[in-house]
LOZA-19129 format. One record per atom (N, C-alpha, C, O, CB): x, y, z; residue in one letter; atom name; chain. Coordinates in steps of 0.2 Angstrom, whole numbers. Glycine has a CB too. Example, Ala and Ser with C-alpha at 12.3 -4.5 7.8 and 13.67 -1.06 7.14 Angstrom:
BEGIN
66  -28  39  a  N  A
62  -22  39  a  CA  A
66  -16  39  a  C  A
71  -17  42  a  O  A
57  -22  45  a  CB  A
64  -11  35  s  N  A
68  -5  36  s  CA  A
64  0  39  s  C  A
67  6  40  s  O  A
70  -3  29  s  CB  A
***
This chain:
BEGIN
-25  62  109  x  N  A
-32  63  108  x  CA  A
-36  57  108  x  C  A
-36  53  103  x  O  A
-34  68  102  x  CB  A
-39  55  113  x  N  A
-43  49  113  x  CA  A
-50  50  106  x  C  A
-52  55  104  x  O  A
-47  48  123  x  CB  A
-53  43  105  x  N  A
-54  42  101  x  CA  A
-63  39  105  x  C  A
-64  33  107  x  O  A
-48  39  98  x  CB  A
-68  43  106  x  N  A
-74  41  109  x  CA  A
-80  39  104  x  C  A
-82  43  99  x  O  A
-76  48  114  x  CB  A
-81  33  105  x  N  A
-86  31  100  x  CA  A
-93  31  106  x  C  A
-93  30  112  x  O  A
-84  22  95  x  CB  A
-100  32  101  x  N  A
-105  32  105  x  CA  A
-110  25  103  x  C  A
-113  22  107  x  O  A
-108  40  104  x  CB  A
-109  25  96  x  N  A
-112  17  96  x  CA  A
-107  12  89  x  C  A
-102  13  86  x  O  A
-121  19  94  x  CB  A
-111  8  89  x  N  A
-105  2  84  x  CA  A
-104  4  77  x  C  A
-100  2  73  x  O  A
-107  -8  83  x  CB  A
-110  10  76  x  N  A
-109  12  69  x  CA  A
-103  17  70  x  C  A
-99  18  65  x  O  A
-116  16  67  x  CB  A
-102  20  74  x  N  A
-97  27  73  x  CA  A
-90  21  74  x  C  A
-85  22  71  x  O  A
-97  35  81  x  CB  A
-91  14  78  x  N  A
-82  13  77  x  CA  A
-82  9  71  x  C  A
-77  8  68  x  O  A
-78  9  84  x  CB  A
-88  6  68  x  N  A
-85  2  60  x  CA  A
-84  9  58  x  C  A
-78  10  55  x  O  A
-93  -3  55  x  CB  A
-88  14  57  x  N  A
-84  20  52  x  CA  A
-79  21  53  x  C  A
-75  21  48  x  O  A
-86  26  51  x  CB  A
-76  22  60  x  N  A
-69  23  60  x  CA  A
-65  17  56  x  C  A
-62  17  50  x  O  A
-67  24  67  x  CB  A
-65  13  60  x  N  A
-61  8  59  x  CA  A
-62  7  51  x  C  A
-56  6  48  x  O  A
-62  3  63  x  CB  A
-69  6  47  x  N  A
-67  6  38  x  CA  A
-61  10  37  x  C  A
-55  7  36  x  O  A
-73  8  33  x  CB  A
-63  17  36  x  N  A
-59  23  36  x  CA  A
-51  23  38  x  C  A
-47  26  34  x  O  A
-63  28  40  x  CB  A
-48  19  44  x  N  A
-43  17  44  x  CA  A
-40  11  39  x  C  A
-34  10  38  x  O  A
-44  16  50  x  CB  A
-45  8  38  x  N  A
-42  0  35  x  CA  A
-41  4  25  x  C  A
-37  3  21  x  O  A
-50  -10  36  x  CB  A
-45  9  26  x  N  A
-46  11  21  x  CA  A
-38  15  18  x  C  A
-36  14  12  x  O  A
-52  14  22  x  CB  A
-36  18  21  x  N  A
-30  22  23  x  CA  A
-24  17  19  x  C  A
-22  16  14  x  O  A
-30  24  31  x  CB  A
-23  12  27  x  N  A
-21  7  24  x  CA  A
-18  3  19  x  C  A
-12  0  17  x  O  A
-24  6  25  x  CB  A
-24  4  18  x  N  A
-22  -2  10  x  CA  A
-20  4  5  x  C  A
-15  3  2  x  O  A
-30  -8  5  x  CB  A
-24  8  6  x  N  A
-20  12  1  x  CA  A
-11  14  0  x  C  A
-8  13  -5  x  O  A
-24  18  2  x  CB  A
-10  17  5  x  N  A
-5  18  8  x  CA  A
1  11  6  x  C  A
7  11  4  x  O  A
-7  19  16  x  CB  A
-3  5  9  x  N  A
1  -2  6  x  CA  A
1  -3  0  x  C  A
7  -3  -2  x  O  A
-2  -9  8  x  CB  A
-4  -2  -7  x  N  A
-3  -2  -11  x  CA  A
1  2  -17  x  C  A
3  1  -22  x  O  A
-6  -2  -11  x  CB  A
2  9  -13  x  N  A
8  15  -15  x  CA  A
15  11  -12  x  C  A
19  9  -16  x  O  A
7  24  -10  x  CB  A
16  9  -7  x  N  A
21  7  -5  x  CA  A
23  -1  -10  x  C  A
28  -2  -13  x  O  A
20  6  3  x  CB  A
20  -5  -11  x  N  A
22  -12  -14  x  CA  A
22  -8  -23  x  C  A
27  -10  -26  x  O  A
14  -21  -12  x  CB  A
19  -4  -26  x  N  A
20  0  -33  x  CA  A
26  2  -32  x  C  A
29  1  -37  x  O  A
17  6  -35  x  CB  A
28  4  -26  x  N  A
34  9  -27  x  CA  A
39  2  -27  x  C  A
42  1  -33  x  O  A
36  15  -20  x  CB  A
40  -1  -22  x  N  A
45  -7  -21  x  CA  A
47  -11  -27  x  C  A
52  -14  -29  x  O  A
43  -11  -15  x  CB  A
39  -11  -31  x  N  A
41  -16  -38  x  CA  A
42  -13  -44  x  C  A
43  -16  -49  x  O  A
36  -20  -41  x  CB  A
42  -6  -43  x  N  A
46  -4  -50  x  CA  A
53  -3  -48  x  C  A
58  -4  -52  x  O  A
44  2  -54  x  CB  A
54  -1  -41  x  N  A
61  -1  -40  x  CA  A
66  -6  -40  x  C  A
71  -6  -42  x  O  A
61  1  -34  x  CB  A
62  -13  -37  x  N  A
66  -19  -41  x  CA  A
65  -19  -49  x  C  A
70  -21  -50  x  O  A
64  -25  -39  x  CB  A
62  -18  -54  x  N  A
61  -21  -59  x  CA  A
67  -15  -63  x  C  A
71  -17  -67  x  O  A
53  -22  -61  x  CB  A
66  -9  -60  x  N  A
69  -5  -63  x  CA  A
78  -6  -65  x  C  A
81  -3  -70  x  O  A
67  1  -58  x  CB  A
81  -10  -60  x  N  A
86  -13  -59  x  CA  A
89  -19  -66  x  C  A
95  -20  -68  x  O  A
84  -15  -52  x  CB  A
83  -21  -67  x  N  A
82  -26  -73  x  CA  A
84  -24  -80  x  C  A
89  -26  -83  x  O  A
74  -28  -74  x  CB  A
80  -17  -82  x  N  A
83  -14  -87  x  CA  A
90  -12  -90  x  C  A
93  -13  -96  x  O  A
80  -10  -86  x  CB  A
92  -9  -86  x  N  A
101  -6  -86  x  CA  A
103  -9  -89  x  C  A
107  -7  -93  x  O  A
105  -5  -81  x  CB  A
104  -19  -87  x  N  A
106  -24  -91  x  CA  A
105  -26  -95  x  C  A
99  -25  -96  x  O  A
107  -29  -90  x  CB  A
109  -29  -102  x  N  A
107  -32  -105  x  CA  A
104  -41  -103  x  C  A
106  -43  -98  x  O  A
111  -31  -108  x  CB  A
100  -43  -106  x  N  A
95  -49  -104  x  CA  A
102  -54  -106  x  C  A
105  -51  -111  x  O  A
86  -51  -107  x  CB  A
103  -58  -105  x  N  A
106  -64  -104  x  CA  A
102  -69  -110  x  C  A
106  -71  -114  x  O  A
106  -65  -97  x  CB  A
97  -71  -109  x  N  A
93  -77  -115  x  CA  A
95  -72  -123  x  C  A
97  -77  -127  x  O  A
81  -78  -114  x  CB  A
96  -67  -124  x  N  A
95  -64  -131  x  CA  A
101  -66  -134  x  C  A
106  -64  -132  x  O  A
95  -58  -131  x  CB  A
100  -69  -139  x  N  A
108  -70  -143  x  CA  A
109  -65  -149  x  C  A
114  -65  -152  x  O  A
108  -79  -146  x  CB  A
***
C-alpha cells in the first residue's frame, strides 16, 4: 500500500510517528538485552567478596 502525502505536514507527521515507534520499540529491545545480560551476573557468587 503506497504511502501518498499531500503536503510536508502530512509527511513530518508520518515520519515523527515512525521515528516515534522506533525508539520505542529500541528501547524495549536494549531493556530487554540489559537485564538479560545482567541477569547472568546474579547466579554467581561475586568474586571481590571475601
Amino acid at each position: 500500500m503506497p504511502c501518498e502525502f499531500f503536503t510536508l505536514q502530512d509527511f513530518m507527521t508520518y515520519t515523527k510517528g515512525i521515528t516515534y515507534i522506533l525508539m520505542l520499540v529500541s528501547l524495549c529491545a536494549i531493556t530487554g538485552f540489559w537485564l538479560f545480560l545482567t541477569e547472568r551476573d546474579t547466579d554467581e557468587p561475586h568474586h571481590h567478596s571475601k
